[in-house]
C-alpha positions in Angstrom: 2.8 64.4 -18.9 -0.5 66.6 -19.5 -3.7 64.7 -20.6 -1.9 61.3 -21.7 -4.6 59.1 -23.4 -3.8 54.8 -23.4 -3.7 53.5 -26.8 -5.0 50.3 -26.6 -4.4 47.6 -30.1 -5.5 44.2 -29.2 -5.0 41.5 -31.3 -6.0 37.6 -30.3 -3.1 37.1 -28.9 -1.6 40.6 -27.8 -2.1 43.7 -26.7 0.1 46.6 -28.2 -0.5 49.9 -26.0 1.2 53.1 -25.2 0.6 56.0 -23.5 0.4 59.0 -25.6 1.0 63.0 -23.8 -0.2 65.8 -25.5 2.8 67.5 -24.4 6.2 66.7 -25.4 7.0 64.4 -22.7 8.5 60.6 -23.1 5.8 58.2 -24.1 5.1 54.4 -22.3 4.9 52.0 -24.2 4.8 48.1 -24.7 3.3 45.2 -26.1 1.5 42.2 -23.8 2.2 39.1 -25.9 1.3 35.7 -26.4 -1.8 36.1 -24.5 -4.0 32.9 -22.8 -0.5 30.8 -22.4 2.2 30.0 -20.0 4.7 31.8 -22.3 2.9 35.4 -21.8 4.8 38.5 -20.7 4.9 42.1 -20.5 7.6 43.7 -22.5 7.6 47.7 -21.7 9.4 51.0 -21.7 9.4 53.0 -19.6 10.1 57.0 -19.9 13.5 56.9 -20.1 13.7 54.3 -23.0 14.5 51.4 -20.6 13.1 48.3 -21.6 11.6 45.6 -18.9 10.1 42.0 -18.9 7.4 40.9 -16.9 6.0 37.0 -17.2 2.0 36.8 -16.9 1.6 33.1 -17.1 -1.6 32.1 -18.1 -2.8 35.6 -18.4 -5.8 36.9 -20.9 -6.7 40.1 -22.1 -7.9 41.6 -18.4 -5.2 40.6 -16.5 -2.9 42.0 -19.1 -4.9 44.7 -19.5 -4.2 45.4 -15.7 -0.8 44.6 -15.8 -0.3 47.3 -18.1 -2.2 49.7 -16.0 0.6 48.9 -13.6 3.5 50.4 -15.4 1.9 53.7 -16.3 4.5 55.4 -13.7 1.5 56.7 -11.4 -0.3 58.5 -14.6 -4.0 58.2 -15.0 -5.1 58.6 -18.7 -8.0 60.3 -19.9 -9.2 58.1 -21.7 -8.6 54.9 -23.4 -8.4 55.1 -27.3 -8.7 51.7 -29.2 -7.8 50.9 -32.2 -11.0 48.8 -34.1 -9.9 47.3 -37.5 -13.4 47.3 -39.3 -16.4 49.8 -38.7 -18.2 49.0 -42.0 -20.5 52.1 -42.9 -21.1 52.5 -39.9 -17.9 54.9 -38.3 -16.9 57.8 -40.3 -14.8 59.1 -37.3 -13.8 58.1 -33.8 -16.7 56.9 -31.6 -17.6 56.8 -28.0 -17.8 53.0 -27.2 -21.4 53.0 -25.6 -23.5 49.4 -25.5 -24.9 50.8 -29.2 -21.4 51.3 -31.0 -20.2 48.1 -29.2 -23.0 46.3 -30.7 -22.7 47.8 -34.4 -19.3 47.3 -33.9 -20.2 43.2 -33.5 -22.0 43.4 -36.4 -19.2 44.0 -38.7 -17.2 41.2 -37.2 -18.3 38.6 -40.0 -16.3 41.5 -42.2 -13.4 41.2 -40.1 -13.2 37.8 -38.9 -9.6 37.6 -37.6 -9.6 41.3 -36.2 -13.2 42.6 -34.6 -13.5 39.7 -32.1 -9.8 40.2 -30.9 -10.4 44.3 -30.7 -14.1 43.6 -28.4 -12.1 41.9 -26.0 -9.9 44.7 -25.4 -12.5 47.1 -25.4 -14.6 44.3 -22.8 -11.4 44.0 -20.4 -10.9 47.8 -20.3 -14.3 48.4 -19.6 -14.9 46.1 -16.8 -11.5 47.6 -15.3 -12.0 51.2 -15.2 -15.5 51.9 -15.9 -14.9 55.4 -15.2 -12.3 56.2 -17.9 -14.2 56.8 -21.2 -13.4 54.4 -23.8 -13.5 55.3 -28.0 -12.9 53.4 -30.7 -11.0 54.7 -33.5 -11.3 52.9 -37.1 -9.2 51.5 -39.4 -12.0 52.1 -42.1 -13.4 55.3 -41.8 -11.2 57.9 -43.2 -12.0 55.7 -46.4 -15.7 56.2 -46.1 -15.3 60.0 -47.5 -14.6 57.2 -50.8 -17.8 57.9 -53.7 -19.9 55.3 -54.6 -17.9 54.6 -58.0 -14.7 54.0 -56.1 -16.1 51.8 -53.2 -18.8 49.6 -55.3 -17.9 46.4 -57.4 -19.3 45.4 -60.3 -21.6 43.1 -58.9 -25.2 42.1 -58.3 -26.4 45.2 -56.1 -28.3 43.1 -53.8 -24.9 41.8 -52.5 -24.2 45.7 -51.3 -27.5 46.6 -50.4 -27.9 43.3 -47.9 -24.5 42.2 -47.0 -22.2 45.4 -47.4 -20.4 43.9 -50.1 -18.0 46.9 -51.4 -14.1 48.2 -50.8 -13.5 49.6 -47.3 -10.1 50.4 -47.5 -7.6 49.9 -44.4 -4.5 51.6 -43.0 -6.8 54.8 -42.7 -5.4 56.1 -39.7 -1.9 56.0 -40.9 -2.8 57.5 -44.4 -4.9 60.0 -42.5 -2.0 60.8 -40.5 0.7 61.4 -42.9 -1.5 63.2 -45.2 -2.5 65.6 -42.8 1.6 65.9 -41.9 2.2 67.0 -45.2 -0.9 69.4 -45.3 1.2 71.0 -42.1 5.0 70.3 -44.2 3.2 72.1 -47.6 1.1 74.9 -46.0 -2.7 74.4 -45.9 -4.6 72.0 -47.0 -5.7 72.5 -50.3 -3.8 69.5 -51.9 -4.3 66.0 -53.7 -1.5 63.5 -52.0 -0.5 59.9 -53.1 0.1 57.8 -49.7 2.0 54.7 -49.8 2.1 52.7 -46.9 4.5 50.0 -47.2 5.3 47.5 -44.2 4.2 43.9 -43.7 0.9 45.1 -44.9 0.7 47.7 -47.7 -1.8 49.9 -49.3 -1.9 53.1 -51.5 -4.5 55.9 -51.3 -5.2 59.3 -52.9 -6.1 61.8 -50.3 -7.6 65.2 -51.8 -8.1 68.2 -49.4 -7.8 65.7 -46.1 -10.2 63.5 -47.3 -9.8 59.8 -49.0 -11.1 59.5 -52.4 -9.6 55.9 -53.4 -7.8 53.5 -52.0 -6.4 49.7 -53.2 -7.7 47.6 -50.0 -10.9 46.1 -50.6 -13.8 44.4 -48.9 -10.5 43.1 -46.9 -7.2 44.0 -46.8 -6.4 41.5 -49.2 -7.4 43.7 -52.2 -4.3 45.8 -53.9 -0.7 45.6 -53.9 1.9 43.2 -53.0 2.6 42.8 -49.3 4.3 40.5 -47.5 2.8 37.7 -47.2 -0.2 38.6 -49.1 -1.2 38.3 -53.1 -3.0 41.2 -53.3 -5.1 41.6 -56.7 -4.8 38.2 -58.4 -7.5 36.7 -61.0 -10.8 36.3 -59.4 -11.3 33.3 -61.4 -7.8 31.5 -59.7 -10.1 30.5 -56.6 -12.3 28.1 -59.3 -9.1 27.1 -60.8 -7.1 25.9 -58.2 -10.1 24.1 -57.0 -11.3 22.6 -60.5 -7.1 21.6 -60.6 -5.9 20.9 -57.7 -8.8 20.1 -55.3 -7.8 23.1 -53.4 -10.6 24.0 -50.7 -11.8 27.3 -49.9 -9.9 27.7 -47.1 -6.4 25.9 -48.3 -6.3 29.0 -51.2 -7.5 31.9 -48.8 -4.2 31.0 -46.1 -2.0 30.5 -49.4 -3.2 33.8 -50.7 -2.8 35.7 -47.3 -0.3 34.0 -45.4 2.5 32.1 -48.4 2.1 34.4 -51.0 3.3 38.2 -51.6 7.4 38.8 -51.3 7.4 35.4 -49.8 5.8 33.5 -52.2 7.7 35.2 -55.2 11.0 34.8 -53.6 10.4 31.7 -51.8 12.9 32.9 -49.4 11.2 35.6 -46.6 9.0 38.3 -46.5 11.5 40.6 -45.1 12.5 43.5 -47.4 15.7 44.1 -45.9 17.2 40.1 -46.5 15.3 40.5 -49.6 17.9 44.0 -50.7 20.6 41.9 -49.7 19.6 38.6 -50.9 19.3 40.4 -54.9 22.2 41.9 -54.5 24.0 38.4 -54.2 22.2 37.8 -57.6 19.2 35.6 -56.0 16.9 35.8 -58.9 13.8 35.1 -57.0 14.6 38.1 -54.4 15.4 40.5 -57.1 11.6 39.4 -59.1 9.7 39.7 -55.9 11.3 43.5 -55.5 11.0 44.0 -59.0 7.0 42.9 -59.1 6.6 45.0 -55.4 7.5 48.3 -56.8 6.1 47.7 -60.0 2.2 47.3 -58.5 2.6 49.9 -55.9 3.8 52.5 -59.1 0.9 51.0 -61.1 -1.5 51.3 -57.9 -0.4 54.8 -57.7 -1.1 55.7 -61.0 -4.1 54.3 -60.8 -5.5 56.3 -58.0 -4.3 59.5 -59.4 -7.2 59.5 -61.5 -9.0 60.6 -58.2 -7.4 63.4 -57.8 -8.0 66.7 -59.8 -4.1 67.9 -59.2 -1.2 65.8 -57.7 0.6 67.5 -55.3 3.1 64.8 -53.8 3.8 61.4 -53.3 4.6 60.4 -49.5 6.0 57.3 -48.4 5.2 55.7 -44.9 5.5 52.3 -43.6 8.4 50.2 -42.4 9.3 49.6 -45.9 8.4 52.7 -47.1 10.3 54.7 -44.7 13.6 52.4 -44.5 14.2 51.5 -48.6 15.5 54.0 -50.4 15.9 51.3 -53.1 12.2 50.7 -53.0 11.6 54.5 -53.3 13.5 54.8 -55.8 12.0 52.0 -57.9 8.3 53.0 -57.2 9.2 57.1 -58.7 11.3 55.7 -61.8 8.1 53.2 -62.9 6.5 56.9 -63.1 8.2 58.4 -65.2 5.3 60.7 -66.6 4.1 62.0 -63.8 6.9 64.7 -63.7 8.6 63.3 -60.1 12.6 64.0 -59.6 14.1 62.1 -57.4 17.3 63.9 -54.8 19.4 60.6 -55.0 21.3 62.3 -52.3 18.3 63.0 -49.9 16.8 59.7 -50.8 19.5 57.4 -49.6 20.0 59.9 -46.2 16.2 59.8 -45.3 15.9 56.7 -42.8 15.7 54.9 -39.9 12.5 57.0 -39.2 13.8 60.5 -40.3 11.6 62.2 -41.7 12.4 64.1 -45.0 11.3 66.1 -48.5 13.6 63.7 -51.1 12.4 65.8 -54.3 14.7 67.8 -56.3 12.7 70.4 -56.2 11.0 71.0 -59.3 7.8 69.0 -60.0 5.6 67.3 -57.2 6.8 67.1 -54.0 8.4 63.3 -52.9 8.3 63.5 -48.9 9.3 60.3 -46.5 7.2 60.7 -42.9 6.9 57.8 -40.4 3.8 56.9 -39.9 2.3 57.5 -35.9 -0.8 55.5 -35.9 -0.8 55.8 -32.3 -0.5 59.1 -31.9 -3.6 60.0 -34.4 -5.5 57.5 -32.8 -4.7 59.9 -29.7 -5.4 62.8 -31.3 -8.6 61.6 -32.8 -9.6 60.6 -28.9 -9.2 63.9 -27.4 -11.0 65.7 -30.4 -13.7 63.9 -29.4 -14.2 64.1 -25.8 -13.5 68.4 -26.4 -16.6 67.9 -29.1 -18.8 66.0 -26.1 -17.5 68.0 -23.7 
């Protein structure tokens, strides 16, 4: 294993790691769950695929942390790569975590409430273990930050940008980052203007022209844009003032119905998994087949929409859980676009799955590609680039 680097994504609660070669051996990974009570293990992998269980009762974020370090098979990384969920304006690419970027990094937490506390932690506990392995932060938010000022500002009194950072950030950027630079490699060079669609749990759309983001439907938080599992995405701004005016609804009552009860599982008032959600509309549920029939139709519109960033449109790609795994979805999103010149290979389409990666055009028109997203492994790649630019 040459030059493996520990990707580190800490939630509250978690940690999700894995060791990351730059060769073509085996990775280790894991996840280090339910963090700070009696109930908290280690589930891992090791090389040769084999899974293993190891309780940590009681155990927090260092002792995890340390645990993990454990099960590495004897291989010292070289370096530790975390994943931070919100740099603000102040990360345009991956950043050595220092006492300075540590302390921007805190500033950005009001922005990222439920993520930026959970990600310091990790990045404390890792430091305080092996102070001699360099630590960098890699961020959710800044392969948006190539966005222009008309794409990323709202319509708003300025003073709200100019002293709170009120604007879009955009999120998923590492995964659209990655699969747009995949299909750079898949299409020869990197002179193109891709449509990304990540579609999991969590879902967002960007346009990405010559490797760089130029629009994206996340907002201020990741919220903003298309239909997701759990999650609204754009709904009047005025419903907040409604449902308060109406129903006596309290600030925080409609934020936890808008992130964590709406989305497929709100529309279908069944789950927010897509594939009992296939096989619940194909029993004739009608609420299963409206929530995929209001999915795909925002994430076409979305798409549409953020083709007006690009000056040509190469492709469309599809990433994500959902987006790798659903033909059907696929095949929805591309017939809501019917003018944009896309032919679907109905044959290719319903063979590219189960993390294959695949081309699913006909091939006339724009390209239609399918590549699983490897958040992890850009986050490694993004690592090592920068400790070969400090070096």
């Amino acid at each position: 294993m040459q030059a493996p680097v520990l990707v580190i994504n800490c939630g509250s609660s978690s940690i999700k790691y894995a060791l990351i070669p730059a060769d073509d051996a085996p990775r280790l990974e894991g996840i280090a769950e339910r963090l700070g009570s009696q109930e908290a293990r280690l589930k891992a992998k090791d090389a040769r695929g084999e899974a293993h269980e190891v309780a940590l009762p009681g155990a927090d974020h260092a002792t995890a942390l340390a645990a993990i370090f454990a099960r590495l098979d004897g291989h010292t990384p070289l370096a530790v790569g975390h994943r931070i969920v919100h740099g603000g304006e102040h990360f345009t690419r991956a950043s050595r975590l220092d006492d300075e970027v540590i302390a921007a990094v805190e500033a950005t937490s009001a922005l990222a409430p439920l993520h930026n506390p959970a990600n310091l932690a990790g990045i404390a506990a890792a430091r305080e273990l092996y102070p001699e392995l360099p630590q960098v932060g890699v961020f959710d938010t800044a392969f948006h930050q190539s966005l222009p000022a008309h794409a990323y500002r709202y319509a708003l009194p300025a003073a709200l940008y100019r002293d709170h950072g009120i604007r879009r950030y955009g999120f998923h950027g590492t995964s659209h980052a990655y699969v747009s630079q995949r299909a750079d490699a898949l299409a020869g060079g990197n002179d193109h203007g891709w449509l990304t669609a990540h579609l999991g749990n969590g879902c967002s759309t960007c346009a990405v022209w010559q490797g760089q983001s130029r629009d994206t439907s996340m907002g201020l938080t990741p919220l903003e844009g298309v239909v997701m599992g759990t999650r609204s995405g754009d709904v009047d701004p005025g419903l907040h003032a409604h449902l308060h005016r109406q129903l006596g609804w309290s600030l925080d009552e409609i934020d936890a119905m808008l992130n964590q009860r709406s989305g497929l599982k709100g529309l279908s008032e069944l789950t927010n998994d897509m594939r009992e959600l296939e096989a619940a509309a194909e029993r004739g549920h009608a609420g299963a087949s409206l929530a995929l029939e209001v999915f795909c139709y925002r994430i076409a519109k979305s798409l549409a929409a953020l083709s007006c960033a690009l000056p040509t449109l190469s492709g469309l790609i599809f990433t994500g859980g959902i987006g790798e795994n659903s033909p059907r979805v696929r095949a929805k999103v591309i017939a809501a676009l019917p003018h944009f010149g896309l032919h679907l290979d109905d044959a290719a389409n319903q063979a590219t799955l189960r993390g294959r990666e695949g081309r699913i055009d006909a091939g006339d028109g724009p390209q239609l590609w399918v590549i699983p997203t490897d958040e992890e492994g850009q986050i490694a790649n993004e690592t090592r680039q920068l400790l070969e630019r400090q070096a």
